[in-house]
C-alpha positions in Angstrom: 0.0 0.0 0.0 1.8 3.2 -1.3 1.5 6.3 0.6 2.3 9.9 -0.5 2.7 12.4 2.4 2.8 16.0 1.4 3.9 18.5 5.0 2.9 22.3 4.7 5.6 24.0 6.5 6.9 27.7 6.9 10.9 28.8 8.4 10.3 29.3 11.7 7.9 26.8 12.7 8.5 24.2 15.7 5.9 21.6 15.4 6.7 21.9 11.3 10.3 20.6 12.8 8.8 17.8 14.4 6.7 16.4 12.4 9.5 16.0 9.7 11.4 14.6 12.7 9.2 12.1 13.3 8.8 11.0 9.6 12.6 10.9 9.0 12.8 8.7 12.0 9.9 6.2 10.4 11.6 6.2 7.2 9.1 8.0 5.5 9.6 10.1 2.3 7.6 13.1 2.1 7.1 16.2 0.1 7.6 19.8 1.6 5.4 22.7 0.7 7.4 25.5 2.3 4.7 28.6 2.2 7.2 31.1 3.2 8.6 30.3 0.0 6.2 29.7 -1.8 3.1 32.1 -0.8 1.1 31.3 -3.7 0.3 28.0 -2.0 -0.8 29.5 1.2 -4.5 29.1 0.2 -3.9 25.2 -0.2 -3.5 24.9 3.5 -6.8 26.7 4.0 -8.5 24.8 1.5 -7.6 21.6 3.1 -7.6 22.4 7.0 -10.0 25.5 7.2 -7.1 26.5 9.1 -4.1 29.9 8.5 -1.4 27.7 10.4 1.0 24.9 9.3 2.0 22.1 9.7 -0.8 20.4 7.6 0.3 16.8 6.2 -1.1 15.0 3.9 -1.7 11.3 3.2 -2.4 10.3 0.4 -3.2 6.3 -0.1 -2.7 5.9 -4.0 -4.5 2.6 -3.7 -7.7 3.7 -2.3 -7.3 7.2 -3.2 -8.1 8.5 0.6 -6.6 11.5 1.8 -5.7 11.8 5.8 -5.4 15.8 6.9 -3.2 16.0 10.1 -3.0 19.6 11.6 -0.3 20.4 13.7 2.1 18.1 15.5 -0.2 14.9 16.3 1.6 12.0 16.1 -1.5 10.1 17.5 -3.6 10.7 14.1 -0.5 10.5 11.9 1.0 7.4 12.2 -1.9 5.4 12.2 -2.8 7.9 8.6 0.7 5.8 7.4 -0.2 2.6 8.0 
């Protein structure tokens, strides 16, 4: 079962740190939206958290096509999300 986990992040956020932390440690590859750098994709984060703040992450399943979105630094819905 293939996975694809997307993190919104800005520079100086903490639980951002920590949730790439976290994945590194699992062995998970992931894909960074960095929204200081790229502002244009600011609204993404809103569209899929109804929420300003980051860290959003995103699992994607790309055999079932479900998508997990984790807000903030919650390892308790994340790691399940990657199972």
């Amino acid at each position: 079962m293939a996975k694809k986990v997307t993190i919104y992040t800005s520079n100086t956020c903490g639980q951002c740190k920590m949730v790439k932390k976290i994945l590194s440690m699992k062995g998970h590859n992931y894909d960074e939206v960095n929204i200081d750098e790229s502002p244009d994709r600011h609204q993404e984060v809103v569209t899929l958290s109804g929420q300003q703040r980051v860290p959003v992450t995103v699992v994607e399943d790309d055999t079932t096509g479900t998508q997990s979105v984790i807000t903030g630094y919650n390892p308790g819905q994340l790691m399940p999300a990657l199972i």
